[in-house]
Structures are given as C-alpha cells and as structure tokens.
C-alpha positions in Angstrom: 2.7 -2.8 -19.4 -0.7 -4.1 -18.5 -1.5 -6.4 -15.5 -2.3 -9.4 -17.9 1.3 -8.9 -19.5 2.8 -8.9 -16.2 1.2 -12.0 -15.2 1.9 -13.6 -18.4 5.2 -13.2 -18.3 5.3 -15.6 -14.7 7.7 -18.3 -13.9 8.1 -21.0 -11.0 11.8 -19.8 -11.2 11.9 -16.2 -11.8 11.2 -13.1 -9.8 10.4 -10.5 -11.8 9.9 -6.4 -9.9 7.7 -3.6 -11.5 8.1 -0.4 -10.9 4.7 1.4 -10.3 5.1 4.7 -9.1 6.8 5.1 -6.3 7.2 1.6 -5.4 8.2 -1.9 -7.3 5.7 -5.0 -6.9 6.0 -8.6 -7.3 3.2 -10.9 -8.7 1.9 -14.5 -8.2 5.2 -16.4 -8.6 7.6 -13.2 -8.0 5.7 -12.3 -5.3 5.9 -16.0 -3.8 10.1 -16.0 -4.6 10.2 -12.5 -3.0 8.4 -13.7 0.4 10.6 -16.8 0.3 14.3 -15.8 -0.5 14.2 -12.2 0.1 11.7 -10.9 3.2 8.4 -11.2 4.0 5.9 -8.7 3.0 1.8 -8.2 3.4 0.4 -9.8 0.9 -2.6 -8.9 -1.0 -4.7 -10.8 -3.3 -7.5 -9.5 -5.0 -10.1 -10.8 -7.9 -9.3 -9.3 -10.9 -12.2 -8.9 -13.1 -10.8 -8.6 -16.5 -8.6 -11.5 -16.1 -11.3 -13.5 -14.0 -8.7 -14.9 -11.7 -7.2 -14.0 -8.4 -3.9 -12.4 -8.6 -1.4 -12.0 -5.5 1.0 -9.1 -5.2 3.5 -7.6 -2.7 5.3 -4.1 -2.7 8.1 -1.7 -1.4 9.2 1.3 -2.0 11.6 2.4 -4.2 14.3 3.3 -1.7 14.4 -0.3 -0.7 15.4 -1.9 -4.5 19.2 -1.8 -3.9 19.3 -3.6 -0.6 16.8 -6.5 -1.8 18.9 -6.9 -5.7 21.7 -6.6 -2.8 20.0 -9.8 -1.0 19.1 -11.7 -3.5 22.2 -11.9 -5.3 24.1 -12.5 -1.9 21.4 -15.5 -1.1 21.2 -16.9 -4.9 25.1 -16.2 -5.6 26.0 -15.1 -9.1 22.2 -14.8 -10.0 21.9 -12.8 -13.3 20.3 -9.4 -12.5 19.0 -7.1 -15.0 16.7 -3.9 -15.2 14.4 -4.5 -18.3 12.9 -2.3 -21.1 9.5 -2.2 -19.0 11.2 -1.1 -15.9 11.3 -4.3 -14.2 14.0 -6.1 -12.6 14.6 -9.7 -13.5 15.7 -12.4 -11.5 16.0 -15.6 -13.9 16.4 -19.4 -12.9 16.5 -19.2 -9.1 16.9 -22.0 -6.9 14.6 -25.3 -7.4 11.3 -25.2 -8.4 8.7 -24.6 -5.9 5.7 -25.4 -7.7 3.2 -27.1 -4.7 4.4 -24.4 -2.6 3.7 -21.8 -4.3 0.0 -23.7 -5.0 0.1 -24.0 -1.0 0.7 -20.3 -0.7 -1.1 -18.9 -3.5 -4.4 -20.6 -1.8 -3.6 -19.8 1.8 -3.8 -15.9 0.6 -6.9 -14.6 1.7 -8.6 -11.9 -0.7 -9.4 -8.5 0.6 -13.3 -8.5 1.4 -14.9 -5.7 -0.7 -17.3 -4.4 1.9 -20.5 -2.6 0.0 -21.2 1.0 1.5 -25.3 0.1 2.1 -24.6 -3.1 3.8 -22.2 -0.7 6.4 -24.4 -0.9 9.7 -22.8 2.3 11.8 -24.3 2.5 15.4 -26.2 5.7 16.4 -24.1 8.0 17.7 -25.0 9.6 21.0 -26.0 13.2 21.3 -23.7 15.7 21.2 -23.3 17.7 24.6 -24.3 21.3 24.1 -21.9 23.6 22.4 -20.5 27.2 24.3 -19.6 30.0 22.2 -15.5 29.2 22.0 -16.4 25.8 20.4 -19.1 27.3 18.2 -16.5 29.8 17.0 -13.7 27.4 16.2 -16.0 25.1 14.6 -17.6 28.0 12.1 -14.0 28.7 11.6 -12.8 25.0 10.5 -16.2 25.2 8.1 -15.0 28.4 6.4 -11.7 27.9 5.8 -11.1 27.4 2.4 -8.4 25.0 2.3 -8.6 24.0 -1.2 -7.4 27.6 -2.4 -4.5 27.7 0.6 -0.8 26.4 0.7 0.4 23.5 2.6 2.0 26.0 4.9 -1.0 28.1 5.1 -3.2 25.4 6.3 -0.5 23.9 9.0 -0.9 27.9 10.2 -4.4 27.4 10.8 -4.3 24.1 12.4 -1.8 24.9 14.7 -3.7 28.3 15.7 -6.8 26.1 15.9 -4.7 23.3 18.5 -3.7 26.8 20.7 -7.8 28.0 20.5 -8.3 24.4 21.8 -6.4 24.5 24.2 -7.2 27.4 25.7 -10.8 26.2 25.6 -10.8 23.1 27.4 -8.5 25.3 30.5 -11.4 27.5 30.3 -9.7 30.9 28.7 -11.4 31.6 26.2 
C-alpha cells in the first residue's frame, strides 16, 4: 500500500496502524488519535515530495501492538478492532471529533531540517599526537581486516583482542 493510499484513507475519528517491517505507524489523523488516547510518541513530520504536502507519523515496534489494541479498547470501551487486508489495524468511530486539535497539532510539528552535506561547516581538527609502534600496529591491523568477508562472531573476536591490545598499550606493555 502506497503512502498516498494510506493517507487517503484518513479520518478525524479513526486510527488506523501499518505495519512496516518491523514496526506499525500511524499517520496525520491516526497518528494524532494515537498521541492523544493511547501514549505519546516522537513525532516526525516530513515534506513529502510526491504528494507535495507535509505528512506526520509515529511508530513502535511490533512487540508493543498487543498492549496498545489492549489500551485502546480499555480507554474507548467496546471499540471495534480489526486487522485489515493491508496489514493494518483499524480503529473506527472513536470518541468526538477533534478536528481544530488536530489542525493545532498537525501545525505545532516541526519538520525534520534536511541539512545539505556542502553547507556542513566541521572545525579543523587538531593534530594528531605522534603515533609509537603498538598504536601503529593496531591501527594497520583495524585497516586490514577484512570485515565484510568475516562472521559476526569473527569480527566481535577481533574487536575484543583489539580492546585487550588497547589496553595493554595505554598501561605501557606492549
């Protein structure tokens, strides 16, 4: 299901959850009915190109689902829950319409600032003391490891011989 579907599908009195991977989101009017019956979440709000408007979301993790349908129906009484065909879970007619304060809410979310990598102004970093042979040797040693072609437990190996070679560095043993 597209984003524009999803959006589309909106109402002042519904909350409707999508499941996107590993976690469900809530937009615009969902996302407003989650924040105000269920629990308060970050909220992000981004400009969405194709649909030249701003769109506002929150998300959670799967593992949460059951205690939030859990919430909601214990806060909305014997509100009508239902997974959909798309994935999502539908919460339909809740409580009063909110409409001004979701237009209150919707327009106090900030969007993220999309920061441009030239305009990034890093300061100079300051020179690096000189280097003795233990450090030289572990550093050559992160550079040629080739941790693509390694497993997971491989490359927690080397980083925990690299902590000990460290270690013994900075108390002067090696």
């Amino acid at each position: 299901m597209l984003l524009r579907d999803k959006i589309d599908s909106e109402k002042p009195s519904s909350l409707n959850l999508y499941k996107e991977g590993m976690f469900w989101k809530a937009y615009n009017y969902s996302a407003y009915n989650f924040s105000r019956l269920v629990k308060v979440y970050v909220v992000k709000k981004k400009y969405v190109k194709e649909m030249k408007s701003e769109v506002v979301s929150v998300g959670f993790p799967d593992k949460m689902l059951k205690e939030f349908v859990f919430r909601m129906q214990e806060l909305c009484g014997n509100l009508d829950v239902s997974e959909t065909e798309v994935g999502g879970v539908l919460a339909d007619e809740l409580p009063a319409d909110y409409e001004q304060g979701y237009l209150d809410w919707f327009s106090a979310c900030k969007c993220a600032e999309v920061v441009r990598q030239d305009t990034i102004h890093l300061p100079t970093p300051l020179p690096s003391p000189p280097l003795g042979d233990g450090a030289k040797e572990i550093l050559k040693s992160l550079r040629d490891f080739p941790i693509l072609q390694k497993s997971p437990l491989d490359v927690q190996m080397f980083l925990i011989d690299l902590q000990e070679r460290l270690k013994k560095l900075d108390n002067g043993t090696l």
